[in-house]
N, C-alpha and C positions, 0 to 999 in steps of 0.2 A: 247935130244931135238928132239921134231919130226917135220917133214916137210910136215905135212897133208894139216894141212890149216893156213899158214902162216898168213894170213891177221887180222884172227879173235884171234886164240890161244895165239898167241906172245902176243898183245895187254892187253886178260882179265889175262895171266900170268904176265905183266909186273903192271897192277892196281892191282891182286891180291897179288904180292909180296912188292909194296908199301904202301898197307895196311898194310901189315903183320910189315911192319919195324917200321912204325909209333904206329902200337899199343905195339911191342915191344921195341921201345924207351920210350912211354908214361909211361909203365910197369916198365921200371927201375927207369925213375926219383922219381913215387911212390915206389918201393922199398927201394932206397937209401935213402926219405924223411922218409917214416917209419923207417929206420935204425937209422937216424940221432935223430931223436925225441924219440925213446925209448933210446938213450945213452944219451938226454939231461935231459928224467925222472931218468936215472940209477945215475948220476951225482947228481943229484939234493936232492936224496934220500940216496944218500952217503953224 
């Protein structure tokens, strides 16, 4: 962590890190939903 210029860094670190979580929460639940629905076509097909 550096202590250049706190005022600014900290802040666009802290939006750019809660970006990052929400796109990577959005990411899994479409994962899991594709997971789910191709084991609902594998079923179905069985």
């Amino acid at each position: 962590m550096r202590t250049d210029n706190p005022e600014s860094s900290t802040t666009s670190h802290e939006v750019d890190l809660n970006l990052i979580s929400r796109q990577l929460k959005l990411i899994s639940v479409l994962l899991s939903a594709i997971v789910l629905f191709c084991y609902l076509i594998l079923i179905a097909l069985v």
